[in-house]
C-alpha positions in Angstrom: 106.3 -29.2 -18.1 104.5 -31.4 -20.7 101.4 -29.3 -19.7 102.5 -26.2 -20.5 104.2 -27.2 -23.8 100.2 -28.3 -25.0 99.0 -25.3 -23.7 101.6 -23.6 -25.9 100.8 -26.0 -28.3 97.3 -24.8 -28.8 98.0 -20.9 -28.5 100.7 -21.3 -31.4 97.8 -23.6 -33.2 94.7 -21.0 -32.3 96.9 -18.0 -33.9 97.9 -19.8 -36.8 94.4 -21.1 -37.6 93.5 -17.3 -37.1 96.6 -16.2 -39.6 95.2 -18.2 -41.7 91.7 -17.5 -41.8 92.7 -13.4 -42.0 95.2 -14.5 -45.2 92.8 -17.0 -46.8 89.1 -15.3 -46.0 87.6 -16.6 -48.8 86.2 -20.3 -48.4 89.7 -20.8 -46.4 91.9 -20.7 -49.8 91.2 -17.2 -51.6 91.6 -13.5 -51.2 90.8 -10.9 -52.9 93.8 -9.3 -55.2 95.6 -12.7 -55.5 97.3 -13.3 -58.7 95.9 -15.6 -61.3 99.0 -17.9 -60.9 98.2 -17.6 -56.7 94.4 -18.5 -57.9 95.7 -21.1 -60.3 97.7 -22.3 -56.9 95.5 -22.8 -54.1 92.6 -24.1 -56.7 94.7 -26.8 -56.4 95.0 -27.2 -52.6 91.3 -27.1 -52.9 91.0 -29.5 -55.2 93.1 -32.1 -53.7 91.3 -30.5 -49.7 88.2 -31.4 -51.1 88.3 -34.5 -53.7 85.8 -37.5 -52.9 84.8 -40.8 -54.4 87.3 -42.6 -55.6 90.5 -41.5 -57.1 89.8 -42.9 -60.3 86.7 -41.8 -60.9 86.0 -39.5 -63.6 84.8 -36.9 -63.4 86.2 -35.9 -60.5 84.0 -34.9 -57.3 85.1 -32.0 -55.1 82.6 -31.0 -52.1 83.4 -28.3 -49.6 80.2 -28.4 -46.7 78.8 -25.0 -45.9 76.2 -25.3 -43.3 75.7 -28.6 -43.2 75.4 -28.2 -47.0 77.8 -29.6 -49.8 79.0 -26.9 -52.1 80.5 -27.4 -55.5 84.6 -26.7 -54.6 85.0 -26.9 -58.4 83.1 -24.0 -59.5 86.1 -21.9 -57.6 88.8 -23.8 -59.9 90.7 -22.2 -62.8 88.1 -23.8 -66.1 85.7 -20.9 -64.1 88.3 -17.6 -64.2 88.0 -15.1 -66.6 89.1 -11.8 -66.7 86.3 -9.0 -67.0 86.6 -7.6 -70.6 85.8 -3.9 -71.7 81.8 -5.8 -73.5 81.3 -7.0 -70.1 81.7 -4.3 -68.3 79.0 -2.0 -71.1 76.5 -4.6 -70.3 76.9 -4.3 -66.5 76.8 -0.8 -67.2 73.2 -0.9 -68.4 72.2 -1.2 -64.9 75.0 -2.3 -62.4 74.7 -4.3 -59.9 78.2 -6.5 -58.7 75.4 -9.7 -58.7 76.0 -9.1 -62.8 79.6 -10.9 -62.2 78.0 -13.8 -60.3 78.9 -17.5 -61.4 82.8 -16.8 -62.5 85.9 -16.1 -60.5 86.7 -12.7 -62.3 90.2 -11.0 -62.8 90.7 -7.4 -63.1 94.0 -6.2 -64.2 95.2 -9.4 -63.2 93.7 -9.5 -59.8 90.9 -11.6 -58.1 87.7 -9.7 -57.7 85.1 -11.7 -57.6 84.4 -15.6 -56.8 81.7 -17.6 -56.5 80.8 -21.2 -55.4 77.6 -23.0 -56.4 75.8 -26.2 -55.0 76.1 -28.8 -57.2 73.7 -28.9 -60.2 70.5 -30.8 -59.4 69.1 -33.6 -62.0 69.5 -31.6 -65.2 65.4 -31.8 -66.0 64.8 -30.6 -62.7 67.1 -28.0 -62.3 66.1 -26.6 -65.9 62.2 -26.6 -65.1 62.1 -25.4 -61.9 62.1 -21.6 -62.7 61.2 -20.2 -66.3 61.2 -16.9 -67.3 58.0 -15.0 -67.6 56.7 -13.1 -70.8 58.2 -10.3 -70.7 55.7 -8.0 -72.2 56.4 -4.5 -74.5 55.1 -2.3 -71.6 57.7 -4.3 -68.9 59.6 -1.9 -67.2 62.5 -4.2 -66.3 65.9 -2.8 -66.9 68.4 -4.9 -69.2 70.5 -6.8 -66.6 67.3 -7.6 -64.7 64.3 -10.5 -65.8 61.8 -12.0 -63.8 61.1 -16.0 -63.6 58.1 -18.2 -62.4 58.2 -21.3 -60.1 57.3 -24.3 -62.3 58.7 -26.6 -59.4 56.9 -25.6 -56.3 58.3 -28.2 -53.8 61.9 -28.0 -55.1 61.9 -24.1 -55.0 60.3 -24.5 -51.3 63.4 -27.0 -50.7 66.0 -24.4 -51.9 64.3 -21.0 -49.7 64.5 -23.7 -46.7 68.6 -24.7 -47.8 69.4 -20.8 -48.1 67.9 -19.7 -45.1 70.1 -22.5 -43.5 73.2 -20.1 -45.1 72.2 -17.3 -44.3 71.8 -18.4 -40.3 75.3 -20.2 -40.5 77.0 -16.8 -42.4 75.1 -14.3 -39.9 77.5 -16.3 -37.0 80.4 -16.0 -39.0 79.5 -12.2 -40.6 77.3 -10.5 -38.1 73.8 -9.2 -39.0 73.5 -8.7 -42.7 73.7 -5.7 -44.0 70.9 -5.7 -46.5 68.1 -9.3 -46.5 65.5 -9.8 -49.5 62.9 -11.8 -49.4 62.3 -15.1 -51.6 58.9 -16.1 -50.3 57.7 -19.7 -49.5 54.9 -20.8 -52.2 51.8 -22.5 -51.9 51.4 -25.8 -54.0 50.0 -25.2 -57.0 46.3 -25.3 -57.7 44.0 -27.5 -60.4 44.7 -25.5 -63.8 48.2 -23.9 -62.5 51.3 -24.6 -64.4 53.4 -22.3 -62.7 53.5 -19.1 -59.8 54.7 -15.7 -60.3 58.2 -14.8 -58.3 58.9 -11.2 -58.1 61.2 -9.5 -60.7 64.6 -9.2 -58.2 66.6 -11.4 -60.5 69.9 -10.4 -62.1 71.2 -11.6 -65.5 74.5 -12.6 -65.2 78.1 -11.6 -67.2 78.1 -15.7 -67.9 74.8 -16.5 -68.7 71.6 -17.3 -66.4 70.3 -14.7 -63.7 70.3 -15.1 -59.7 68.1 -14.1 -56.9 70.1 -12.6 -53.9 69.0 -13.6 -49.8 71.6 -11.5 -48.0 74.4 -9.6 -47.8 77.5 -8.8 -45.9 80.3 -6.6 -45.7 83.9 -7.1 -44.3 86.2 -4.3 -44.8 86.4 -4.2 -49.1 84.9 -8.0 -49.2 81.2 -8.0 -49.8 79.4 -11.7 -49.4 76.3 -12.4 -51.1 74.0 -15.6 -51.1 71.1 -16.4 -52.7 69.6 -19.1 -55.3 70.5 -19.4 -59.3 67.5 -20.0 -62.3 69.5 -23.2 -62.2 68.1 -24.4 -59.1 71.9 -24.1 -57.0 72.6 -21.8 -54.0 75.4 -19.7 -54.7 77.5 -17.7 -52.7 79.3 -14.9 -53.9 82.5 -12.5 -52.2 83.3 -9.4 -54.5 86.1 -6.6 -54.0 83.0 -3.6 -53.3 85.9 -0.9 -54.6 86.9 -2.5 -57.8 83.4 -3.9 -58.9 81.8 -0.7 -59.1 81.0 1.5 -62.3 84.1 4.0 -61.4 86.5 0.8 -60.4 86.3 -0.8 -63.3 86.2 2.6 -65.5 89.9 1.9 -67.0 88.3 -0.8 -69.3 87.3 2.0 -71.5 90.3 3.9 -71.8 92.4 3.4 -74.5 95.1 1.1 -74.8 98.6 2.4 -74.8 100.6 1.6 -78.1 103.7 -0.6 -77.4 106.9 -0.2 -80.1 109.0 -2.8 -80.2 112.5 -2.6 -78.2 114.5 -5.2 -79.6 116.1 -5.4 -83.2 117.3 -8.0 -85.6 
């Protein structure tokens, strides 16, 4: 008897580890289309899942591991959700790509569409000199939402291809095969009389400021998963709603606003 009541144990624990994980598919607290007050919610869980150091420390530390890696659980919190305005979504007009709405957890008629979670930021000096953007010159052809950087910190940008690679291997067990990979190259040290190497011109400027360079990407169902490394020297991973973040999906930003008379007298 007592074995068959932990056998049943662990079925009714396997299926509701499984619920949970199809309800909560985003880091094991979010989904896409919650509420801001759900968001506002399970931030909390998160926050109090994923608190170390000391209690009284301030500020606060919150690490979720991804890989083997520790991830910044506070970048998912409330101080980082915004909703996407009707500026914000002109600019990503000027060449879209859902990367533009990177770094934020971003509302959309009051509904989750995006969220991202960062490493946590390296030494400030070195995270703000490791990758510089180039001159752009008047003959570049790049499009507004896109810029190019070079790598003034060769070992630490070697460090952070090696780290996302390590994602991308953990997310292809969890995902499947990705559906699209890019390629952030390994660089040689740099020579007597170099101050810096080139690095391609696949970054993206972001809604909030800064610019990313994707890895890889995934698809499940509406959920698209992206990793890949900021100009801030972090590896970010990002889960968008494909449907909604799209040129026509976010198109009722520029309709005009419905005028609202008041009901109620005095």
């Amino acid at each position: 008897m007592k074995l068959k009541q932990c056998l049943l144990l662990l079925v009714l624990m396997s299926a509701f580890s499984f619920v949970h994980a199809q309800n909560h598919p985003i880091l094991g607290y979010y989904w896409l289309g919650m509420t801001e007050e759900e968001h506002y919610q399970q931030a909390l869980k998160m926050k109090d899942a994923t608190e170390v150091g000391k209690p009284d420390e301030v500020p606060g530390r919150y690490l979720l591991s991804i890989a083997g890696i520790d991830f910044d659980a506070e970048t998912t919190l409330v101080n980082w959700a915004e909703p996407i305005t009707l500026d914000d979504y002109l600019q990503y007009l000027k060449n879209p790509s859902p990367l533009f709405f990177t770094g934020r957890s971003y509302f959309y008629e009051g509904k989750l569409v995006s969220l991202t979670i960062y490493t946590p930021s390296p030494n400030e000096l070195e995270g703000f000199l490791c990758y510089m953007p180039k001159t752009v010159l008047p003959d570049d052809k790049e499009g507004e939402n896109r810029t190019s950087y070079a790598v003034f910190n060769v070992e630490k940008h070697n460090k952070l291809v090696d780290l996302i690679n390590q994602v991308v291997a953990y997310l292809n067990k969890r995902y499947g095969k990705p559906q699209k990979e890019y390629v952030i190259p390994l660089l040689s040290a740099l020579k007597k009389g170099e101050d810096s190497k080139p690095l391609g011109s696949n970054w993206c400027r972001l809604c909030s400021g800064g610019a990313v360079l994707p890895r890889a990407e995934w698809q499940q169902g509406k959920m698209k998963i992206i990793v890949g490394i900021s100009n801030f020297a972090k590896l970010f991973i990002l889960f968008y709603d494909a449907e909604v973040v799209s040129p026509t999906g976010l198109s009722s930003l520029t309709k005009p606003e419905t005028s609202v008379k008041a009901t109620a007298e005095w």
